[in-house]
PAMIKOL-184415 format. One record per residue: residue in one letter; x, y, z of N, C-alpha, C in turn. Coordinates in steps of 0.05 Angstrom, whole numbers, always signed. Example, Ala and Ser with C-alpha at 12.3 -4.5 7.8 and 13.67 -1.06 7.14 Angstrom:
<atoms>
ATOM residuo    npx    npy    npz   capx   capy   capz    cpx    cpy    cpz
ATOM       a   +264   -114   +156   +246    -90   +156   +264    -66   +156
ATOM       s   +257    -45   +142   +273    -21   +143   +258     +1   +157
</atoms>
This chain:
<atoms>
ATOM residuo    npx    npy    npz   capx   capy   capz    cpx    cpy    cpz
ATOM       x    +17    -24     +0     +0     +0     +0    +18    +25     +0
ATOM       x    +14    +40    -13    +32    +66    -13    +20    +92    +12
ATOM       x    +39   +107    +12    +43   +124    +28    +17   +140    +26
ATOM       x     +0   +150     +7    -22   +170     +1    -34   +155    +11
ATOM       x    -41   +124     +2    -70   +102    +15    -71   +110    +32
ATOM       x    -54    +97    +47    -53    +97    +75    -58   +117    +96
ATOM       x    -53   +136    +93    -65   +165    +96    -95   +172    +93
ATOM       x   -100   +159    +71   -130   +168    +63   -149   +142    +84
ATOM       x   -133   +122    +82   -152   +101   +101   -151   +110   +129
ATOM       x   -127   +114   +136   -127   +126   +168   -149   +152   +176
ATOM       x   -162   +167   +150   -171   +195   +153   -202   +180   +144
ATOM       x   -207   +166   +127   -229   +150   +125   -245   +131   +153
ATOM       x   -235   +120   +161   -235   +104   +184   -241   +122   +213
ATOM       x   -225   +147   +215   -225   +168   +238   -260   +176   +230
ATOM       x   -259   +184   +203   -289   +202   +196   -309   +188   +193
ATOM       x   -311   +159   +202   -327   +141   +205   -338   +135   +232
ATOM       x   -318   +137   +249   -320   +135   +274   -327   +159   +280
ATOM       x   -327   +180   +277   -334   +209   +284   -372   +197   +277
ATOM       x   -369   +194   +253   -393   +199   +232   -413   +173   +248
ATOM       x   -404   +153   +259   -420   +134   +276   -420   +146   +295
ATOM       x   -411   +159   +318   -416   +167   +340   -436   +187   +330
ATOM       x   -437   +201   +316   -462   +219   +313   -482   +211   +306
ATOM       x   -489   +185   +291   -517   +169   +288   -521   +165   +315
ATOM       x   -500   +157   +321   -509   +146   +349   -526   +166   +377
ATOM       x   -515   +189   +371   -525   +216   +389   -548   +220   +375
ATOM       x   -560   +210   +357   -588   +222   +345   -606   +213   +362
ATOM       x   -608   +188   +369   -632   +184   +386   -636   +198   +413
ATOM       x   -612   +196   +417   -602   +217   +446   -608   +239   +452
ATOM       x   -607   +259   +424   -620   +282   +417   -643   +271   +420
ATOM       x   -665   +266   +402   -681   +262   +405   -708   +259   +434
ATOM       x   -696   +244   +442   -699   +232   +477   -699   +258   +489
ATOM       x   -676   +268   +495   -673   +291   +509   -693   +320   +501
ATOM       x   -696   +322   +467   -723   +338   +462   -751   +330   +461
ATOM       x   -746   +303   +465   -777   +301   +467   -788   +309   +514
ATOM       x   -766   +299   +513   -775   +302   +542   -768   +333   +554
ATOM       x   -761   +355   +534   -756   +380   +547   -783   +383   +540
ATOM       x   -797   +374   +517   -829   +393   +511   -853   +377   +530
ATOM       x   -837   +344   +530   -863   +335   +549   -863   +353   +576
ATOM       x   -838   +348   +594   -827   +358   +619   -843   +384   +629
ATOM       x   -834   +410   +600   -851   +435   +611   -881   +434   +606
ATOM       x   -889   +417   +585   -916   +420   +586   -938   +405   +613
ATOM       x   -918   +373   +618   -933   +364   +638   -930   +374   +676
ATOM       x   -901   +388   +672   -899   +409   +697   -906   +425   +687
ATOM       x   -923   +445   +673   -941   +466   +675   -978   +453   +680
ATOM       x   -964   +429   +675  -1011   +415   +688   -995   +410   +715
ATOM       x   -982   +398   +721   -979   +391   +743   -966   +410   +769
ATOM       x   -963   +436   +762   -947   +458   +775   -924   +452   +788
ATOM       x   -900   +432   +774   -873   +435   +781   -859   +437   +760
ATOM       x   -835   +443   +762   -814   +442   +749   -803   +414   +738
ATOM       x   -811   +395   +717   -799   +376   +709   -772   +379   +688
ATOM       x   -761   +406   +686   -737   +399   +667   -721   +422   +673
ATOM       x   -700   +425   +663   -680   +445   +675   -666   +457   +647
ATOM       x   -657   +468   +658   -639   +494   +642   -615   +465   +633
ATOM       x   -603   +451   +648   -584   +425   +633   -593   +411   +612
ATOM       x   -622   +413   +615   -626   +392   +587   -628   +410   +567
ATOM       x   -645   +431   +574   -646   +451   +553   -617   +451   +540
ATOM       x   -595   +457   +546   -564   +460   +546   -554   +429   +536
ATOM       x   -571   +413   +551   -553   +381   +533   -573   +384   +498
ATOM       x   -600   +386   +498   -604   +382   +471   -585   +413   +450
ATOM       x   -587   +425   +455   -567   +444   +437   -537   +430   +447
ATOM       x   -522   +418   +459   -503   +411   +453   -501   +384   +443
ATOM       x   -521   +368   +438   -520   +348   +421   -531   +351   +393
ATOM       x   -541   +374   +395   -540   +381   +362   -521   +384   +354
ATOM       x   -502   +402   +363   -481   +416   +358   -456   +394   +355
ATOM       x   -463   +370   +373   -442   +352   +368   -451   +323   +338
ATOM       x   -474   +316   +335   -483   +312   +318   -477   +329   +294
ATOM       x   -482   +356   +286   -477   +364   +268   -453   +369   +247
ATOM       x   -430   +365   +275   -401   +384   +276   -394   +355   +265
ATOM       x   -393   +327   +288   -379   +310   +274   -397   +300   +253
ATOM       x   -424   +299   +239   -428   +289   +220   -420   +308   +192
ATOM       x   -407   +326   +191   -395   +342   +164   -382   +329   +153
ATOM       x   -356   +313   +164   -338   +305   +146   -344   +272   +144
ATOM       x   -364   +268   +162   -377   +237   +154   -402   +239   +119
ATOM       x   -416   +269   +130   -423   +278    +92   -413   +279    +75
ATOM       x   -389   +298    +74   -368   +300    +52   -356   +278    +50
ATOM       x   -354   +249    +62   -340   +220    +57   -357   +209    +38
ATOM       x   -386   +216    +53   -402   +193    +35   -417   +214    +10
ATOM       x   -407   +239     +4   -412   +252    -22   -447   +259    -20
ATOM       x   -451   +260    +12   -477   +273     +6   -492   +302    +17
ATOM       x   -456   +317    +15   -458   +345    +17   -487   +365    -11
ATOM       x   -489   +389     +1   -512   +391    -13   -487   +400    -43
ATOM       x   -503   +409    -61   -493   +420    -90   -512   +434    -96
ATOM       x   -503   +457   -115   -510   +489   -116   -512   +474   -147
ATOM       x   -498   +479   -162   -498   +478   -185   -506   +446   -198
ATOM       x   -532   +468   -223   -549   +447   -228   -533   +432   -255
ATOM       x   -515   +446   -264   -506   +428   -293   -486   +401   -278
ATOM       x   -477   +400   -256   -467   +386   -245   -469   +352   -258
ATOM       x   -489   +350   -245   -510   +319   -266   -503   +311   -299
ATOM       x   -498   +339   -314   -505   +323   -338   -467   +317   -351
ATOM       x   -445   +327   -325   -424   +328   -341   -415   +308   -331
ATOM       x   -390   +297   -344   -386   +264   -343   -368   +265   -314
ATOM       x   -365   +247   -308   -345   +233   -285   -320   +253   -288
ATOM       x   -306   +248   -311   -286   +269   -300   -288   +299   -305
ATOM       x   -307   +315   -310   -314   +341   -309   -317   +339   -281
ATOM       x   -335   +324   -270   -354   +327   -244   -315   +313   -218
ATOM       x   -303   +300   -229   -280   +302   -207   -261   +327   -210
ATOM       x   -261   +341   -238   -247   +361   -233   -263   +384   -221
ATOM       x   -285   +392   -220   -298   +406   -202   -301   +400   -178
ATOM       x   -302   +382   -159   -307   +368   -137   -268   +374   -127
ATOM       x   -245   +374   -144   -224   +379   -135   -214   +409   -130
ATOM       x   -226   +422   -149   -218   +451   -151   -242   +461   -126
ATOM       x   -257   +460   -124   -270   +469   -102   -262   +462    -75
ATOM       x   -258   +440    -74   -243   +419    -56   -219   +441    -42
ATOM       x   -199   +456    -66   -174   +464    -53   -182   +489    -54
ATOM       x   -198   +502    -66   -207   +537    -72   -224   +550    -56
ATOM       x   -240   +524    -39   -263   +534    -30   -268   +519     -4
ATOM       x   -272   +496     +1   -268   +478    +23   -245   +480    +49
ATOM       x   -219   +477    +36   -194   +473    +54   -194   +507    +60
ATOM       x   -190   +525    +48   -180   +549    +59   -209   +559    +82
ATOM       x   -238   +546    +71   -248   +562    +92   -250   +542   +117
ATOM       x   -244   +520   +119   -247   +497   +144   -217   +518   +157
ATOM       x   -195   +525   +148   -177   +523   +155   -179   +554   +168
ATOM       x   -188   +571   +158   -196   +604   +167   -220   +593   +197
ATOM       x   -238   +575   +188   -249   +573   +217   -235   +554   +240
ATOM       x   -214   +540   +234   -204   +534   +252   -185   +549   +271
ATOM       x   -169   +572   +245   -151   +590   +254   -170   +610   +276
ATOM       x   -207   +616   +279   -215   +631   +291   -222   +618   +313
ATOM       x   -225   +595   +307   -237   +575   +340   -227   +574   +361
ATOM       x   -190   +560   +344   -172   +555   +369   -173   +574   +396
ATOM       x   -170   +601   +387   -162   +611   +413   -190   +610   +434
ATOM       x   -213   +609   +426   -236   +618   +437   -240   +581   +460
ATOM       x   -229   +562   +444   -221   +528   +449   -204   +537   +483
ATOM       x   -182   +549   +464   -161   +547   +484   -171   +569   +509
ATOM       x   -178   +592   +513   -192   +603   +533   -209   +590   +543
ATOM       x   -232   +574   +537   -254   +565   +553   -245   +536   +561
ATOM       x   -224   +530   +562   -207   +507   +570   -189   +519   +588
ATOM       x   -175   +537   +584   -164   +557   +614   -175   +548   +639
ATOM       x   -204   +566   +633   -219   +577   +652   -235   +551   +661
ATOM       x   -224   +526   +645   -261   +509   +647   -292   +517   +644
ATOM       x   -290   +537   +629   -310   +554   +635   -339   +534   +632
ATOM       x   -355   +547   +650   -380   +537   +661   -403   +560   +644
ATOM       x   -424   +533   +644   -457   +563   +641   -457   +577   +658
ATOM       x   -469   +598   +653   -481   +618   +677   -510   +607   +688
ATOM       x   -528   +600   +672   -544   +584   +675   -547   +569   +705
ATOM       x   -566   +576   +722   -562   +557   +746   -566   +521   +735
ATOM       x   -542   +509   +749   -552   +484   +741   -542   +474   +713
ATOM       x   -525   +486   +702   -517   +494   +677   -495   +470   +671
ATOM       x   -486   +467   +651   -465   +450   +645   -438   +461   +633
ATOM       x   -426   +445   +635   -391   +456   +631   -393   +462   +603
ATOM       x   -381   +477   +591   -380   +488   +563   -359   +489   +552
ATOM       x   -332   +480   +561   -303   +479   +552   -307   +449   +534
ATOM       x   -322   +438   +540   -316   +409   +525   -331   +412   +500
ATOM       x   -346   +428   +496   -374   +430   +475   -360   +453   +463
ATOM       x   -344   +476   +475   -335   +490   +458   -303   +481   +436
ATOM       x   -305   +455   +441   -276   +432   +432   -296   +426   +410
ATOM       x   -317   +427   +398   -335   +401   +375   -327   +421   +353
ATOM       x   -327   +455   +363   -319   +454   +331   -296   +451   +317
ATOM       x   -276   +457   +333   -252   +439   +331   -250   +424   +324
ATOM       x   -256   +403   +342   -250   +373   +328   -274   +370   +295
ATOM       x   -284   +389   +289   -303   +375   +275   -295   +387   +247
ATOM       x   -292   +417   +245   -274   +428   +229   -247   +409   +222
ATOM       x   -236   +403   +245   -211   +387   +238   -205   +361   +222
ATOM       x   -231   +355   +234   -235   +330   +216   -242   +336   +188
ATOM       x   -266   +363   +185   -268   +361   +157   -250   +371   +150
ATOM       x   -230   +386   +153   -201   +380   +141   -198   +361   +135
ATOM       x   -185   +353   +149   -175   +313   +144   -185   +303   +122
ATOM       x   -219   +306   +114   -234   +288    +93   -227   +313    +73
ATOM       x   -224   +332    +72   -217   +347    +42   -186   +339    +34
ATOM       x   -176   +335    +49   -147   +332    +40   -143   +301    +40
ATOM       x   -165   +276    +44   -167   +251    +34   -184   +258    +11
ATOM       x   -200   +275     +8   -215   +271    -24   -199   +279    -41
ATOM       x   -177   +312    -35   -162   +311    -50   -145   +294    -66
ATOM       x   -138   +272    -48   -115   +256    -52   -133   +226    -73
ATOM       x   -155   +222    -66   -175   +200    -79   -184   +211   -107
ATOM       x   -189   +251   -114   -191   +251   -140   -174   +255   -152
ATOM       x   -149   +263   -146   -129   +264   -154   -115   +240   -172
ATOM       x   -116   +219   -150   -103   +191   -154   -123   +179   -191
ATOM       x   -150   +187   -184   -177   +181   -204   -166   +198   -219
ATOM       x   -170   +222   -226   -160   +234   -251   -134   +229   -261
ATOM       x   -118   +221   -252    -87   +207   -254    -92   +188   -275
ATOM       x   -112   +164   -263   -109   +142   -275   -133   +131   -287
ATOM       x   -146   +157   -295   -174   +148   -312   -168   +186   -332
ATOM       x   -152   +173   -348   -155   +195   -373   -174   +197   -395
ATOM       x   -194   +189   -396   -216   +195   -409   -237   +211   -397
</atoms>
């Protein structure tokens, strides 16, 4: 196996496991919003408080972790959205040389501009550990890590697709 494979499988395999743990947080989401709407509606018949400001705070952070790591589990399995409609009617290798040039023109520099803005905001709320203000609130240094890691990864999968259309336009000249 050469040096590029192997790279691309190691970054394939990472964005799989990212991209399964986030199927996996869907139901979790789920669960957690269905019981913030049952919670306030059946503590408003019942006059208590059945849900808290934490769940409120876990379902937005399991969106947010769902969303973040399922990007570069999309862009693996090619079912990012597409803007342009002539896309369809041009052959395989029109449609890899667009999918590459966007790939390096448009993809990598802006994953890489939002990573360059994240880090420090990562690295402060990791300082501080910083907490909600929220009574009852949950830690926010770990949740403010997803875009990080999730950006980073879709790095990772643009610079494995790079390397997979690359290798394809190499060795399919027609």
């Amino acid at each position: 196996m050469r040096y590029w494979d192997s790279i691309t499988h190691w970054i394939n395999r990472l964005t799989l496991g990212a991209g399964g743990l986030a199927i996996a947080l869907v139901p979790l989401l789920v669960l957690v919003g269905v019981w913030n709407v049952v919670g306030r509606y059946l503590g408003r018949w019942l006059g208590m408080n059945l849900t808290s400001n934490a769940f409120l705070e876990l379902q937005w952070y399991l969106f947010s972790a769902v969303f973040l790591l399922g990007a570069a589990y999309t862009l693996y399995q090619n079912g990012h959205v597409r803007v342009d409609v002539l896309y369809n009617r041009w052959s395989e290798r029109q449609q890899a040389w667009v999918d590459l040039l966007a790939t390096l023109l448009f993809l990598l520099p802006f994953v890489a501009l939002l990573l360059w803005v994240t880090a420090p905001t990562v690295i402060a709320a990791w300082r501080v550990g910083e907490q909600s203000p929220d009574p009852g609130g949950l830690p926010r240094y770990w949740v403010k890590s997803l875009p990080l890691f999730g950006f980073g990864l879709l790095f990772l999968q643009g610079i494995a697709q790079v390397i997979r259309l690359s290798h394809w336009l190499r060795h399919n000249q027609r």
